[in-house]
PyMOL commands that place a pseudoatom at each C-alpha (Angstrom):
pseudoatom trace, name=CA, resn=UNK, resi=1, chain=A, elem=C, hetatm=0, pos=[-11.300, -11.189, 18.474]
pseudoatom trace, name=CA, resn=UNK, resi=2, chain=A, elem=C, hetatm=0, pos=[-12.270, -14.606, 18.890]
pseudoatom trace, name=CA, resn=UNK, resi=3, chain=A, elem=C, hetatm=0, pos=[-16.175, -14.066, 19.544]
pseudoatom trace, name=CA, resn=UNK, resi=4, chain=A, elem=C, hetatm=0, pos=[-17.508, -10.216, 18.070]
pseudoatom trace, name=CA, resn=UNK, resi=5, chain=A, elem=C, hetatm=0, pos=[-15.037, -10.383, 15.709]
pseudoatom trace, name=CA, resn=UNK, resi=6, chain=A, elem=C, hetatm=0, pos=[-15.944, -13.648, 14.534]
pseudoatom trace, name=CA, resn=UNK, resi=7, chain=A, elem=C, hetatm=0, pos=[-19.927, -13.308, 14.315]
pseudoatom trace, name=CA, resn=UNK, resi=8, chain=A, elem=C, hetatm=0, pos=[-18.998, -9.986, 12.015]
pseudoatom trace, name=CA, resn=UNK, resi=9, chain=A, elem=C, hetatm=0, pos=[-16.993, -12.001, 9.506]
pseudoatom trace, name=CA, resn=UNK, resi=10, chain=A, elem=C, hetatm=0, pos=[-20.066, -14.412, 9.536]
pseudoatom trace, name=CA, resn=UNK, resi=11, chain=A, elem=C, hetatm=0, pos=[-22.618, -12.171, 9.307]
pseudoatom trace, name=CA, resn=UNK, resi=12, chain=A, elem=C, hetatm=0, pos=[-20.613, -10.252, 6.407]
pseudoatom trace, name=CA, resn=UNK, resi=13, chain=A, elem=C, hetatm=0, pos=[-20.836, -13.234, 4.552]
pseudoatom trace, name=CA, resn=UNK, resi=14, chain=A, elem=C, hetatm=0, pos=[-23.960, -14.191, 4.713]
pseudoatom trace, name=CA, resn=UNK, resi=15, chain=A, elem=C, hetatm=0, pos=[-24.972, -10.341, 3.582]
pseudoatom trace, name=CA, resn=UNK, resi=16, chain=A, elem=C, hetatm=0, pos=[-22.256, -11.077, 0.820]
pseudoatom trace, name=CA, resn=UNK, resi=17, chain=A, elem=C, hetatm=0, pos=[-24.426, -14.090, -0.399]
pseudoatom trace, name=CA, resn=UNK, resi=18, chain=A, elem=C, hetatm=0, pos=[-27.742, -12.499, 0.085]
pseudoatom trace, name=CA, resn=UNK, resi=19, chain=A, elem=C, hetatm=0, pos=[-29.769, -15.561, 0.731]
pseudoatom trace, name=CA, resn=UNK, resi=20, chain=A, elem=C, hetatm=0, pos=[-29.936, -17.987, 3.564]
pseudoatom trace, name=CA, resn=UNK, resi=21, chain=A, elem=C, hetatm=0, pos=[-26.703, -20.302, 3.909]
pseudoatom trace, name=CA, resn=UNK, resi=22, chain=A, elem=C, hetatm=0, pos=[-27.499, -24.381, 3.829]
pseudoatom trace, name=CA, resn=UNK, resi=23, chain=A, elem=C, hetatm=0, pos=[-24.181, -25.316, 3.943]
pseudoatom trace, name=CA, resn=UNK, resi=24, chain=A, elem=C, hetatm=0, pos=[-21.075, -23.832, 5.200]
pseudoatom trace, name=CA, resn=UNK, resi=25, chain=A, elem=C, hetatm=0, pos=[-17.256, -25.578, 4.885]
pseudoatom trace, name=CA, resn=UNK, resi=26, chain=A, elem=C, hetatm=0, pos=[-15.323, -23.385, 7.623]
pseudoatom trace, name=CA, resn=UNK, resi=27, chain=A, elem=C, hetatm=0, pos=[-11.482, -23.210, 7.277]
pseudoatom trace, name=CA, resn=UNK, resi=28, chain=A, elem=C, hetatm=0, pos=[-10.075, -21.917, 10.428]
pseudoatom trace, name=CA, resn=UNK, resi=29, chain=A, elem=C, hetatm=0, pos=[-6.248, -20.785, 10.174]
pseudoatom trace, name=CA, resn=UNK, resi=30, chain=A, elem=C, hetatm=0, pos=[-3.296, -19.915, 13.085]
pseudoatom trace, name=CA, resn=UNK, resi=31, chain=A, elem=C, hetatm=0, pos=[-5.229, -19.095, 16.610]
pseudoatom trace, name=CA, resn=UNK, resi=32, chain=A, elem=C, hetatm=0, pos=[-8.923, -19.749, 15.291]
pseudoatom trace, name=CA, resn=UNK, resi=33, chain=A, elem=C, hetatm=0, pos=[-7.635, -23.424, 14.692]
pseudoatom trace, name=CA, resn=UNK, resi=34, chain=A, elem=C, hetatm=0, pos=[-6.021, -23.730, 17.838]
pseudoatom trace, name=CA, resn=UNK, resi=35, chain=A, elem=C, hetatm=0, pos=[-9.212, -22.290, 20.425]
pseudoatom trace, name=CA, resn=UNK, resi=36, chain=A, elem=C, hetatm=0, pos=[-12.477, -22.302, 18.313]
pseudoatom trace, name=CA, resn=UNK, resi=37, chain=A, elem=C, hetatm=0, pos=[-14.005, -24.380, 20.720]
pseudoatom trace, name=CA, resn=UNK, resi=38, chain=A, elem=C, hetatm=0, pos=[-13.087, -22.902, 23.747]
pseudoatom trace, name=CA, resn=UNK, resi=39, chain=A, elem=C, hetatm=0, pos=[-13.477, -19.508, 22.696]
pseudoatom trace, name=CA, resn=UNK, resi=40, chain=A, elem=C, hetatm=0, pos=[-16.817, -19.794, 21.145]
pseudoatom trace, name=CA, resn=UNK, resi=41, chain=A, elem=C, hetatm=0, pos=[-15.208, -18.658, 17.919]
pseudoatom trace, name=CA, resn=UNK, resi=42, chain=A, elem=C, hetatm=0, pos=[-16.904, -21.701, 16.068]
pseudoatom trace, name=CA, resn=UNK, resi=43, chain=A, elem=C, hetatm=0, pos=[-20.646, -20.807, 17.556]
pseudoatom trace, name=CA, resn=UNK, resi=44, chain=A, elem=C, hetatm=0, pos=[-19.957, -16.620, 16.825]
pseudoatom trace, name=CA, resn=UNK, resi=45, chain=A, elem=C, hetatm=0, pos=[-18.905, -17.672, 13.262]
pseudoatom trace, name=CA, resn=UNK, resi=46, chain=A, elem=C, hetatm=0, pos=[-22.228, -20.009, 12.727]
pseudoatom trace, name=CA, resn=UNK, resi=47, chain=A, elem=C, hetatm=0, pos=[-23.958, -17.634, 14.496]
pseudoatom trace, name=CA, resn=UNK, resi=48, chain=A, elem=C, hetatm=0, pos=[-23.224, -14.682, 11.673]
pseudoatom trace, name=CA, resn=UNK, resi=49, chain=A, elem=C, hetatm=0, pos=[-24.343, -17.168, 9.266]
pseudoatom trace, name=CA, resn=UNK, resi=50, chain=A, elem=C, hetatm=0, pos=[-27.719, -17.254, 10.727]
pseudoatom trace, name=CA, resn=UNK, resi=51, chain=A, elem=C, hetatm=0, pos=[-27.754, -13.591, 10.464]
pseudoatom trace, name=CA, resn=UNK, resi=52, chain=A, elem=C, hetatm=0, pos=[-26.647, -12.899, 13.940]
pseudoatom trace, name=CA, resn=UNK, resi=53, chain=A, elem=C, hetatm=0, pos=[-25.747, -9.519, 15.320]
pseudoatom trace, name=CA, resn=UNK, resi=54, chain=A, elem=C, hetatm=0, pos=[-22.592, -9.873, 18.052]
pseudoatom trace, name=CA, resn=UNK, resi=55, chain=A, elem=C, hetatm=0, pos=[-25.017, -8.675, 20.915]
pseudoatom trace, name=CA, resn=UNK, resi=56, chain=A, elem=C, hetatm=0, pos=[-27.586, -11.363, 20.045]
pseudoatom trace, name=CA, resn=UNK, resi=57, chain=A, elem=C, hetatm=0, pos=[-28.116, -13.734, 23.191]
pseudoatom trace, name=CA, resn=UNK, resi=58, chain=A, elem=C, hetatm=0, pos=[-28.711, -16.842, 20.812]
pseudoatom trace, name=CA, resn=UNK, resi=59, chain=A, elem=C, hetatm=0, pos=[-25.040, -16.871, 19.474]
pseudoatom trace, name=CA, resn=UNK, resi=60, chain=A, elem=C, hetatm=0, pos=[-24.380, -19.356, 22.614]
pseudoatom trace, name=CA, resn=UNK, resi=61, chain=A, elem=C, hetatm=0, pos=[-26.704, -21.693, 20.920]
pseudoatom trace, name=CA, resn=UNK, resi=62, chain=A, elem=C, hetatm=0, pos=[-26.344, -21.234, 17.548]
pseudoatom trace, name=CA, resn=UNK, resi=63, chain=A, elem=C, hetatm=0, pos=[-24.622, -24.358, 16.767]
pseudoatom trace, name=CA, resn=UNK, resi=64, chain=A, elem=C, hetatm=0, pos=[-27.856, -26.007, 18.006]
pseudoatom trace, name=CA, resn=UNK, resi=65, chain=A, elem=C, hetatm=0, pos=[-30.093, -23.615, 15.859]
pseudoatom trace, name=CA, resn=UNK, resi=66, chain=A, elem=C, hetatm=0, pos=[-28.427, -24.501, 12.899]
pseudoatom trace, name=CA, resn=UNK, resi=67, chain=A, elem=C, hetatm=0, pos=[-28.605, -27.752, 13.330]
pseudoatom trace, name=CA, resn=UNK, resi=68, chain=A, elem=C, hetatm=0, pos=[-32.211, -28.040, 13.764]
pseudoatom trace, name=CA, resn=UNK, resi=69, chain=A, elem=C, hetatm=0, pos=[-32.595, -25.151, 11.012]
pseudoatom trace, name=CA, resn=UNK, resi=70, chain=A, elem=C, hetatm=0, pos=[-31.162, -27.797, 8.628]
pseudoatom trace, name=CA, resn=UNK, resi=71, chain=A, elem=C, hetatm=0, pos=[-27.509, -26.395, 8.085]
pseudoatom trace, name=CA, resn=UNK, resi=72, chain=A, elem=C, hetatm=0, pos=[-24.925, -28.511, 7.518]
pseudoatom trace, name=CA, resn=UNK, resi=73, chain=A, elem=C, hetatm=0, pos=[-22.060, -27.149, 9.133]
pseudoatom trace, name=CA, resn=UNK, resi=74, chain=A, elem=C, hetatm=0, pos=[-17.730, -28.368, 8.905]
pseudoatom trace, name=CA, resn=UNK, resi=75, chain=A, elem=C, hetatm=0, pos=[-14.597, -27.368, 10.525]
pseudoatom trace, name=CA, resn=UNK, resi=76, chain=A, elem=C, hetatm=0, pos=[-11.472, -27.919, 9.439]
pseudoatom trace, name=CA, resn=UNK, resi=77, chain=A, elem=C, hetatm=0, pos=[-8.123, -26.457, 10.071]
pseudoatom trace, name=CA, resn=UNK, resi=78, chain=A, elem=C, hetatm=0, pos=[-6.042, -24.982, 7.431]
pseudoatom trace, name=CA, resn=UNK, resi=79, chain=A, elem=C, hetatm=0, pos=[-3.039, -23.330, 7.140]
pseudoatom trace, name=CA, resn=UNK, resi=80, chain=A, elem=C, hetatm=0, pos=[-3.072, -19.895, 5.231]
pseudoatom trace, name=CA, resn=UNK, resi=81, chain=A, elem=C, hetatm=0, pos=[0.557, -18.742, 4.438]
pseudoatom trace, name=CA, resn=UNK, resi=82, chain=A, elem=C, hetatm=0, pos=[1.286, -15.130, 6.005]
pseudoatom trace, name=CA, resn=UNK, resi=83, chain=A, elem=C, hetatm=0, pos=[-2.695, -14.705, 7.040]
pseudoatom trace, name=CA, resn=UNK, resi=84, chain=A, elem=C, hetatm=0, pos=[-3.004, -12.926, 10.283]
pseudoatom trace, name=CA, resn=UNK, resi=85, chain=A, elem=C, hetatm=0, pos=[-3.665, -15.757, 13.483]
pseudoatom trace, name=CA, resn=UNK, resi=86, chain=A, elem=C, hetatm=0, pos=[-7.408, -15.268, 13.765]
pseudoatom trace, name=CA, resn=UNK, resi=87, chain=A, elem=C, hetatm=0, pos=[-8.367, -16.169, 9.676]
pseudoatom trace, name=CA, resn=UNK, resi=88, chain=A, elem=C, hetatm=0, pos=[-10.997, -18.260, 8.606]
pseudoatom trace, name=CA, resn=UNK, resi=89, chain=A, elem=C, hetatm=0, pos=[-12.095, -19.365, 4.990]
pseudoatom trace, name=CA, resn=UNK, resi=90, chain=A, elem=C, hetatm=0, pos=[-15.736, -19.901, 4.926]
pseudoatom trace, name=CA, resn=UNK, resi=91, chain=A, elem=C, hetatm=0, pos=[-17.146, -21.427, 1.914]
pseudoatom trace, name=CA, resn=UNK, resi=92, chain=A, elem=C, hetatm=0, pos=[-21.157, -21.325, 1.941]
pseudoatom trace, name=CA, resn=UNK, resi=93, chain=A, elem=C, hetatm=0, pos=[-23.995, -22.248, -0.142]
pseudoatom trace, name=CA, resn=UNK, resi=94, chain=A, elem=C, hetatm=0, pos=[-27.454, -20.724, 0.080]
pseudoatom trace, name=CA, resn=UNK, resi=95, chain=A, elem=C, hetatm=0, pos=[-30.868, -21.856, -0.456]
pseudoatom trace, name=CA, resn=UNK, resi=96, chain=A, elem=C, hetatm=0, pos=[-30.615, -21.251, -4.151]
pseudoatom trace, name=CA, resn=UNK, resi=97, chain=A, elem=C, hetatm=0, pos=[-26.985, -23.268, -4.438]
pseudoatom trace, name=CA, resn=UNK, resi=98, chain=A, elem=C, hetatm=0, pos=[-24.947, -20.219, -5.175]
pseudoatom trace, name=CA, resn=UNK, resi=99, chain=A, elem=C, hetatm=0, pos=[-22.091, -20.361, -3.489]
pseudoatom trace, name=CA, resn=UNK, resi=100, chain=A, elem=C, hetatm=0, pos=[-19.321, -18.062, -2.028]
pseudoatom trace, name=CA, resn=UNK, resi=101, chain=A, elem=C, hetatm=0, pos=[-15.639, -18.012, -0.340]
pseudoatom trace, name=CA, resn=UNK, resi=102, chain=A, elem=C, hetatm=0, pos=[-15.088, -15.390, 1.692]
pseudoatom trace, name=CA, resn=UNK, resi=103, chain=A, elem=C, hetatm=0, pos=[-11.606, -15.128, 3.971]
pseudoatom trace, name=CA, resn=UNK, resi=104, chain=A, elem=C, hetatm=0, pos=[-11.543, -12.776, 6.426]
pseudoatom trace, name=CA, resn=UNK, resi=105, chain=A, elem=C, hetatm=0, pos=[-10.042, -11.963, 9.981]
pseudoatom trace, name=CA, resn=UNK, resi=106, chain=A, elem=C, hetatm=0, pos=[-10.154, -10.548, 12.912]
pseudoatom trace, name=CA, resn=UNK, resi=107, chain=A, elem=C, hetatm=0, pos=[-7.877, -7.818, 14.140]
pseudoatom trace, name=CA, resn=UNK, resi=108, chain=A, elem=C, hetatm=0, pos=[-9.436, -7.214, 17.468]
pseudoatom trace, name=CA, resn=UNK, resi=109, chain=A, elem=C, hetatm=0, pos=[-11.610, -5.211, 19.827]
pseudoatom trace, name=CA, resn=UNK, resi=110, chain=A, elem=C, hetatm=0, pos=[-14.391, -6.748, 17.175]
pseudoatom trace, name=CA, resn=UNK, resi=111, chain=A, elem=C, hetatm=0, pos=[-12.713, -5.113, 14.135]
pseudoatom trace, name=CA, resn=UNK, resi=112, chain=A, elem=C, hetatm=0, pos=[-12.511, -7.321, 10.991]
pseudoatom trace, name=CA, resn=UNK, resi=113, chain=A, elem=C, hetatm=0, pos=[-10.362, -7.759, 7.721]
pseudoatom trace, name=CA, resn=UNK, resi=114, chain=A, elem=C, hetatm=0, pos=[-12.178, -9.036, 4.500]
pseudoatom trace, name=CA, resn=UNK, resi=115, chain=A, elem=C, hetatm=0, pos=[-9.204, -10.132, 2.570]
pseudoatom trace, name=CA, resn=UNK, resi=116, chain=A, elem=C, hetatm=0, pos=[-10.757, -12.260, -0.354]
pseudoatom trace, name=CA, resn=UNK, resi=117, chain=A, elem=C, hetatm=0, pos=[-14.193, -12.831, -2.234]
pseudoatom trace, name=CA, resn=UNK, resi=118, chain=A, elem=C, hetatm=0, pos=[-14.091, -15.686, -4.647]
pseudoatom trace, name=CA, resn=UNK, resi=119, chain=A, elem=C, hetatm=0, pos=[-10.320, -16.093, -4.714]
pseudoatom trace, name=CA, resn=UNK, resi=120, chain=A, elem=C, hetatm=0, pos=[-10.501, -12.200, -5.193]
pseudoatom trace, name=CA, resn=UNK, resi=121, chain=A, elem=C, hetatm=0, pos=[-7.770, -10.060, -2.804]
pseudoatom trace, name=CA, resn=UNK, resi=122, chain=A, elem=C, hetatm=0, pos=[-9.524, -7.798, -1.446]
pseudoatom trace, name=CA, resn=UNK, resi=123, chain=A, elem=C, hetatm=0, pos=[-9.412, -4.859, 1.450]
pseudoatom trace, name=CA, resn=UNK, resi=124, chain=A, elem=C, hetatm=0, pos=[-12.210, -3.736, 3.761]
pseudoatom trace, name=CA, resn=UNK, resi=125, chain=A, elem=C, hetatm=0, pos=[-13.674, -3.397, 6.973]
pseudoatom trace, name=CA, resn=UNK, resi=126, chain=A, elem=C, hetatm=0, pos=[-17.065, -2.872, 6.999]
pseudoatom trace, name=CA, resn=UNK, resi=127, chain=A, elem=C, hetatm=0, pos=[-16.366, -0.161, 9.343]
pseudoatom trace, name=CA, resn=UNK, resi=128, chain=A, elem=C, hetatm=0, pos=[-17.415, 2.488, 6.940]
pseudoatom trace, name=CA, resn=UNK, resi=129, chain=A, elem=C, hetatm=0, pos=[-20.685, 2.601, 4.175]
pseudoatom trace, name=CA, resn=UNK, resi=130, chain=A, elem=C, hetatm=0, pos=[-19.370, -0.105, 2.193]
pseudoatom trace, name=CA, resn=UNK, resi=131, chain=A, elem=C, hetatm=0, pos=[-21.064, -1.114, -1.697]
pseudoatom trace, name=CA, resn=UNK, resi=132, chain=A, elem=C, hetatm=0, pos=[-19.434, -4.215, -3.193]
pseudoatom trace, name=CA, resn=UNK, resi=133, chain=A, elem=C, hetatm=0, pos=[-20.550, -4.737, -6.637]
pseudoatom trace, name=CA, resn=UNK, resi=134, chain=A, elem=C, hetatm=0, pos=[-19.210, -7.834, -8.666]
pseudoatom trace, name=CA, resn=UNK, resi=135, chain=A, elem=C, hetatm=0, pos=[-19.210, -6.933, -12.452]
pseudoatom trace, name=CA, resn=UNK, resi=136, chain=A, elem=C, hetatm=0, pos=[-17.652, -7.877, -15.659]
pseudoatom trace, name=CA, resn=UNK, resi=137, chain=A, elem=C, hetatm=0, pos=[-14.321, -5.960, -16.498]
pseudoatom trace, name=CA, resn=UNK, resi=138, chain=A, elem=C, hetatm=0, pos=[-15.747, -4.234, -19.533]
pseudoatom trace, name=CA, resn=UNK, resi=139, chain=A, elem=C, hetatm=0, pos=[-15.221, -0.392, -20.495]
pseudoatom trace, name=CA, resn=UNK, resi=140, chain=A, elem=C, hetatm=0, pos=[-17.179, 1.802, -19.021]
pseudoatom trace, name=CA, resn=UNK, resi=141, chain=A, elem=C, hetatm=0, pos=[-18.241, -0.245, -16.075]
pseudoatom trace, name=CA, resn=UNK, resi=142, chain=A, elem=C, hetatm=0, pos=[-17.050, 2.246, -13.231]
pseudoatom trace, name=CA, resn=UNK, resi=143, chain=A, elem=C, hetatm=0, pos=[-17.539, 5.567, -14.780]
pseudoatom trace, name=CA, resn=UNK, resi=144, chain=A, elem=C, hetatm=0, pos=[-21.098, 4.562, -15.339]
pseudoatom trace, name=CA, resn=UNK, resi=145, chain=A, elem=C, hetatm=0, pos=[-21.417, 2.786, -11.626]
pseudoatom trace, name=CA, resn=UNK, resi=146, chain=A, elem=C, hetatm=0, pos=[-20.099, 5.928, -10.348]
pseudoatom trace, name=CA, resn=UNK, resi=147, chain=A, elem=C, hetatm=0, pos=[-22.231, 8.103, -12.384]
pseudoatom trace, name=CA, resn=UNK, resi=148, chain=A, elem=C, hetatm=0, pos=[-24.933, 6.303, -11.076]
pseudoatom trace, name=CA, resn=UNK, resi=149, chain=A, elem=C, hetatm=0, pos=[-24.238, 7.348, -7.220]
pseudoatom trace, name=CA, resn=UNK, resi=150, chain=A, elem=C, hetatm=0, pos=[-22.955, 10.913, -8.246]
pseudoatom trace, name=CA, resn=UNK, resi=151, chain=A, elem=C, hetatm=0, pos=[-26.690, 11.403, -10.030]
pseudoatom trace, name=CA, resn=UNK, resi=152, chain=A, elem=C, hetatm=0, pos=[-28.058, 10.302, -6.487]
pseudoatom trace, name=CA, resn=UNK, resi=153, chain=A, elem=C, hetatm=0, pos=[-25.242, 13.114, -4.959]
pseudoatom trace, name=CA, resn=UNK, resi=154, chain=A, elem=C, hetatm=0, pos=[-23.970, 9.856, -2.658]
pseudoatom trace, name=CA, resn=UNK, resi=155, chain=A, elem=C, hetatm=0, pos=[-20.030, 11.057, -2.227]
pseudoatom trace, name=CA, resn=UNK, resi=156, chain=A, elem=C, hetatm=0, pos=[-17.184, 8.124, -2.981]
pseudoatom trace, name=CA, resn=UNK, resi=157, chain=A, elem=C, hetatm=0, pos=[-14.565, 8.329, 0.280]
pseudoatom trace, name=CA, resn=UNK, resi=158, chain=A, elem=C, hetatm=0, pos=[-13.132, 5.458, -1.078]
pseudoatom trace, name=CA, resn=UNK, resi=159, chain=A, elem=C, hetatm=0, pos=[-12.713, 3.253, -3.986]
pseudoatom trace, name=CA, resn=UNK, resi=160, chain=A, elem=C, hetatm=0, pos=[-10.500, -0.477, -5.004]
pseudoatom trace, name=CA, resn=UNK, resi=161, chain=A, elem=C, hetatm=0, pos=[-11.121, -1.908, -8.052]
pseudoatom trace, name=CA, resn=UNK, resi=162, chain=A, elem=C, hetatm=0, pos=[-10.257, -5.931, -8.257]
pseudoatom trace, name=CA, resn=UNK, resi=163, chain=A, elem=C, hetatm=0, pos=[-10.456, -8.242, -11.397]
pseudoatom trace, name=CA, resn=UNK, resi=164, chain=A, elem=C, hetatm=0, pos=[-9.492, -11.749, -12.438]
pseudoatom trace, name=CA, resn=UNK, resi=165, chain=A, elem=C, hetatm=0, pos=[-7.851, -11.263, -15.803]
pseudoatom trace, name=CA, resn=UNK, resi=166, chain=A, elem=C, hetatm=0, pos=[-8.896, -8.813, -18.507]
pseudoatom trace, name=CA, resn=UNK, resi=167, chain=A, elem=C, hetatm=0, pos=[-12.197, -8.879, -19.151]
pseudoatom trace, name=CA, resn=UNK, resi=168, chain=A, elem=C, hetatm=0, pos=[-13.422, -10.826, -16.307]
pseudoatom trace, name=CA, resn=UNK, resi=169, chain=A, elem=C, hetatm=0, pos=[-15.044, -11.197, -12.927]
pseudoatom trace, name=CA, resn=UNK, resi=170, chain=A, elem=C, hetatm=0, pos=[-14.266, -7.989, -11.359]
pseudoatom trace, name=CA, resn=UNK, resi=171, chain=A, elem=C, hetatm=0, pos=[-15.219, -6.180, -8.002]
pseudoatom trace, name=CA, resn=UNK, resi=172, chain=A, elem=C, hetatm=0, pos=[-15.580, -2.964, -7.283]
pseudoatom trace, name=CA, resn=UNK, resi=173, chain=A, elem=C, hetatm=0, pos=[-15.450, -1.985, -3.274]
pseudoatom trace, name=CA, resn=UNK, resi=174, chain=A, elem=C, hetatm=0, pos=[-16.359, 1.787, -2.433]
pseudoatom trace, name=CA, resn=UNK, resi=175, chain=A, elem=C, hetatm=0, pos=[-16.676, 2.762, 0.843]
pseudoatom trace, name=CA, resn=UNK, resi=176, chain=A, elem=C, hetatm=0, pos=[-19.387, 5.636, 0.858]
pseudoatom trace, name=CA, resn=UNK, resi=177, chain=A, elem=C, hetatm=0, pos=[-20.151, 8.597, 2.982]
pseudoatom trace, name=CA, resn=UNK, resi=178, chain=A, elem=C, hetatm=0, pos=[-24.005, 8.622, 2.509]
pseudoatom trace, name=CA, resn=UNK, resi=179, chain=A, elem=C, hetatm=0, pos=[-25.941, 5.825, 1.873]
pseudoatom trace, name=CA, resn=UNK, resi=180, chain=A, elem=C, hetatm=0, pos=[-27.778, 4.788, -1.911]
pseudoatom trace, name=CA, resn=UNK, resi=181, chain=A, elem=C, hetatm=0, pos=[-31.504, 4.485, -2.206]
pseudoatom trace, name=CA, resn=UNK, resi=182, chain=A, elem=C, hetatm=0, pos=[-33.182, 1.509, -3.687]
pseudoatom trace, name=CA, resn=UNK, resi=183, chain=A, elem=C, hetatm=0, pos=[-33.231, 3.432, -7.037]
pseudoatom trace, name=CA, resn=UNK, resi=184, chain=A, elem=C, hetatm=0, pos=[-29.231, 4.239, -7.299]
pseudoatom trace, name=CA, resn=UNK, resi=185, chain=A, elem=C, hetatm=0, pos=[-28.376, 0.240, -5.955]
pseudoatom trace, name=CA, resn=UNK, resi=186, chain=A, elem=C, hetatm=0, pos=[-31.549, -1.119, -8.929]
pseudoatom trace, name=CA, resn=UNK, resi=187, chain=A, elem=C, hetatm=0, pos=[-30.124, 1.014, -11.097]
pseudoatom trace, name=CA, resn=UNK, resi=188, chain=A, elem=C, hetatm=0, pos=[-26.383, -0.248, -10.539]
pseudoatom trace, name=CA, resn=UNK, resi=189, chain=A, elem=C, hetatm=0, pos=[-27.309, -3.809, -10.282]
pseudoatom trace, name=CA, resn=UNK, resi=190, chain=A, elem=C, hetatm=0, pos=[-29.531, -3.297, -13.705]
pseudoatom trace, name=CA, resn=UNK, resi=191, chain=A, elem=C, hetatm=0, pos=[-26.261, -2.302, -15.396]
pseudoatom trace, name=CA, resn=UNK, resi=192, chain=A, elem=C, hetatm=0, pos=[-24.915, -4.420, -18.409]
pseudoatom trace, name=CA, resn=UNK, resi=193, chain=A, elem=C, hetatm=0, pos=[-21.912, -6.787, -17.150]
pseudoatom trace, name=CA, resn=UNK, resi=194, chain=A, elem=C, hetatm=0, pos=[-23.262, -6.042, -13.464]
pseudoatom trace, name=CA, resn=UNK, resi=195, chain=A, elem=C, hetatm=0, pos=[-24.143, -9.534, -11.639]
pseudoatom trace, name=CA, resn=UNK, resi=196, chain=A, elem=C, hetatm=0, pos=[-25.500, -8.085, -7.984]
pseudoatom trace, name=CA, resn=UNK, resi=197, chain=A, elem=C, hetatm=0, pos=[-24.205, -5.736, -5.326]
pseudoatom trace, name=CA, resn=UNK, resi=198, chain=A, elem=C, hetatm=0, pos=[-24.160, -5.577, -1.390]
pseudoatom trace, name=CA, resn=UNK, resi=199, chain=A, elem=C, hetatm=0, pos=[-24.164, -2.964, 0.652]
pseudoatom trace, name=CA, resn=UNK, resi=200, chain=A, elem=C, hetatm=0, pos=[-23.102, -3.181, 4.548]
pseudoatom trace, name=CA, resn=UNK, resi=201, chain=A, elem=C, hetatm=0, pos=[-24.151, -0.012, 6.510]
pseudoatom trace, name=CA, resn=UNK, resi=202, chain=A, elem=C, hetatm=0, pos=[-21.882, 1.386, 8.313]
pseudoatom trace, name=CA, resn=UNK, resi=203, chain=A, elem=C, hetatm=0, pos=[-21.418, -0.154, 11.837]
pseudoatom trace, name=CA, resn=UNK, resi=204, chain=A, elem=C, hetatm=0, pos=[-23.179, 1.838, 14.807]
pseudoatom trace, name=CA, resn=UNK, resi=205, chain=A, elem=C, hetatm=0, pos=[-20.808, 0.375, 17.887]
pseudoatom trace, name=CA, resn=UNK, resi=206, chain=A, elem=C, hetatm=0, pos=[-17.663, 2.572, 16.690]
for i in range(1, 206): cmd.bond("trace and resi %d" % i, "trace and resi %d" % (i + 1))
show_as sticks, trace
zoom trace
């Protein structure tokens, strides 16, 4: 929990940013806060920044890495009301200044929770074929998203919709049994009221 399961929520949001993280503010919450240090939770979670898999031999020295890669790197403690013991908040900021919060945790034997994007509750795993796609709550916006797949015959298992407010930021999380081409995900992303999408393949250890 404290070491695979913390490189995955990393590396999740690092793919969720799509662009190499300068700077990262990490919130840690319950049993993260308590052992990050002695658990290596704070050197898994920097380590998924970097784009780290959990079987990567550098996560031992990824604090170092960073470091000398230039990333600016904080831990705090925080307290997250009813958030499960192992939660952290990270807050990054890529190469281009976007930035993103992502709070996730993790559940054990390396499993993870992604519980918000931008302030956004949310509910995946990454377990499965997952496409997040952050949109504008307009009409239309899902029928033609999931036109878009069902053109490409890519089958929906599962689908959350999220918003804001009415009219909105909005997110869309589908967890897929086959996996979109280039074409479907250019296609989605070109989409009026689209702003980008990520997909996470499904995980091979499981």
């Amino acid at each position: 929990s404290h070491t695979a399961g913390a490189a995955r929520i990393g590396l999740t949001a690092r793919m969720l940013l799509g662009e190499n993280i300068v700077r990262a503010e990490i919130g840690l919450h319950g049993s993260f806060a308590k052992t990050y240090r002695g658990h290596g939770t704070d050197r898994a979670l920097v380590g998924g920044l970097m784009g780290m898999n959990v079987d990567d031999e550098r996560l031992r020295d990824s604090l170092t890495i960073a470091r000398d890669a230039g990333m600016s790197v904080h831990f705090q403690q925080i307290n997250i009301r009813g958030a499960h013991p192992n939660t952290v908040r990270l807050t990054v900021t890529g190469a281009s200044g976007r930035m993103l919060v992502v709070e996730a945790a993790s559940v054990g034997g390396g499993n993870i929770e992604v519980h918000k994007i931008d302030g956004l509750g949310v509910n995946f795993t990454g377990k499965e074929n997952t496409l997040i796609i952050r949109h504008m709550d307009v009409t239309g916006a899902i029928a033609a998203i999931t036109g878009a797949l069902a053109r490409k015959r890519v089958n929906i298992a599962n689908m959350q919709g999220y918003r804001r407010q009415q009219g909105g930021d909005a997110l869309i999380v589908m967890e897929l049994d086959g996996v979109p081409d280039e074409e479907a995900l250019a296609a989605i992303n070109a989409m009026p009221g689209v702003n980008g999408s990520t997909f996470l393949a499904r995980r091979s250890d499981i």
